[in-house]
VOKEVEX-791792 format. One line per 4 residues: their letters; for each residue x, y, z of C-alpha. Coordinates in steps of 0.05 Angstrom, whole numbers, plus 32768, in hexadecimal, padded with zeros to 4 digits. Layout:
BEGIN
A	X Y Z  ... $
This chain:
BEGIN
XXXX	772C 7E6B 7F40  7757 7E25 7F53  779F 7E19 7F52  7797 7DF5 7F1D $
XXXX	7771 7E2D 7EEC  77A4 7E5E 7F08  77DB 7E37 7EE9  77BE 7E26 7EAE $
XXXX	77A6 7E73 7EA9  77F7 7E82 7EB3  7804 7E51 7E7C  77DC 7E6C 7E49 $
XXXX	77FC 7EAE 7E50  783F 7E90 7E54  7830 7E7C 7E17  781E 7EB8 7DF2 $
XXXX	7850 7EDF 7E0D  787B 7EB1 7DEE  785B 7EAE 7DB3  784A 7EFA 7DA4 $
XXXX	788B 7F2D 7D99  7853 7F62 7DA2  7822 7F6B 7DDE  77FC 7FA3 7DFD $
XXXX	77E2 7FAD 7E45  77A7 7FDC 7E4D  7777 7FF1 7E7F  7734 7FD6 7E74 $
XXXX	7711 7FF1 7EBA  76D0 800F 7EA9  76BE 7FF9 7E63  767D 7FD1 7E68 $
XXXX	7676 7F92 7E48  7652 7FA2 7E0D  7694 7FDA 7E03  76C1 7F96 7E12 $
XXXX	769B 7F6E 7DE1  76A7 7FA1 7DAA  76F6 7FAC 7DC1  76FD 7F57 7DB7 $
XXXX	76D6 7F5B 7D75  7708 7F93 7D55  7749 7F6B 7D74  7728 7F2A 7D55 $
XXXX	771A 7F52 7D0C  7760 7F6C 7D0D  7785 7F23 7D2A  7793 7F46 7D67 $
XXXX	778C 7F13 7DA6  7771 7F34 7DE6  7772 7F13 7E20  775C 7F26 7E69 $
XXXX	7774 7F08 7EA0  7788 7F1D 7EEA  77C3 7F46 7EF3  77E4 7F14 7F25 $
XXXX	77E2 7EDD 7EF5  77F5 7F0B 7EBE  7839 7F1D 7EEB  784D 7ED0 7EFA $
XXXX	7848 7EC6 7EAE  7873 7F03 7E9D  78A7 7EEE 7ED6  78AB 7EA9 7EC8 $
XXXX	78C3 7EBB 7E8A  78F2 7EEF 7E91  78E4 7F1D 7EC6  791D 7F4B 7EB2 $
XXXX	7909 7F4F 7E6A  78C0 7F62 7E7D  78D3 7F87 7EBE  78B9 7FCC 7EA3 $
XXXX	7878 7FAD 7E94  786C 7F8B 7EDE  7858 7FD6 7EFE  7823 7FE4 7EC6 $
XXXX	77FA 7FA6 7EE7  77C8 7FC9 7F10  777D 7FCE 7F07  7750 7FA6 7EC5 $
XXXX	7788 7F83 7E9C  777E 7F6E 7E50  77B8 7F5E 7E23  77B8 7F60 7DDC $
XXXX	77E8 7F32 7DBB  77F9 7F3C 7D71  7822 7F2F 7D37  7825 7F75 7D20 $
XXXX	7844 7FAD 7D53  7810 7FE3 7D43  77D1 7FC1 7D39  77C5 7FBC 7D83 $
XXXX	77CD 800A 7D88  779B 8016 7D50  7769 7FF6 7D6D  776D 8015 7DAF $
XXXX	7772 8058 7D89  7731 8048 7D59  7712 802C 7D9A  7716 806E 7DC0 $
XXXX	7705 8092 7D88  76C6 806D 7D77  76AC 806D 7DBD  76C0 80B0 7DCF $
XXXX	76E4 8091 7E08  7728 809A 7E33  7726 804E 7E36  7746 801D 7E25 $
XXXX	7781 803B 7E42  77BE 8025 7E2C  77F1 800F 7E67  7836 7FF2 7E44 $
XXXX	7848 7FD5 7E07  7878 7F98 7DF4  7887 7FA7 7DB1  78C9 7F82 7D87 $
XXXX	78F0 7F74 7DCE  78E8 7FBD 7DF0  78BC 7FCC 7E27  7893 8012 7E22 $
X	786B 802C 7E5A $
């Protein structure tokens, strides 16, 4: 990846983080990509936005924004990173519930939560 697709990777997420009150982090390690597939088609059926994108990139977002306010969610970025921005403060956690349930799975695994202005890890 260039400089330049870094950046405009880091501005993109800028962006939603901005945009979105609500966002979760999960762990996406070991899901293949059929399982991915089918995670992105529930988030687009329920106007949930995932995104994936590499934790580094995720972190200069978060801290060029306010690295106090999202200070609690900096540790949680380790291993496969997708966020899931959304109007609604549950919806994400529904689908990651429904998810699990339907693939008899322990992943997606949820790893914090920006939800209304608090951090939850």
């Amino acid at each position: 990846m260039t400089p330049a697709q870094k950046s405009e990777v880091i501005e993109v997420l800028k962006e939603k983080f901005s945009q979105y009150n609500n966002f979760y982090i999960t762990d996406t390690e070991s899901l293949s990509v059929e399982q991915v597939s089918k995670l992105r088609r529930h988030c687009f059926d329920k106007q949930v936005e995932m995104k994936v994108a590499k934790n580094t990139l995720i972190k200069k977002a978060l801290e060029s924004l306010d690295s106090e306010k999202y200070s609690g969610i900096l540790d949680s970025l380790n291993h496969v990173t997708a966020l899931m921005f959304s109007e609604s403060p549950k919806e994400p956690a529904m689908i990651i519930s429904s998810f699990r349930k339907e693939s008899n799975g322990e992943r997606p695994v949820l790893k914090a939560a920006f939800i209304n202005g608090e951090v939850y890890v």
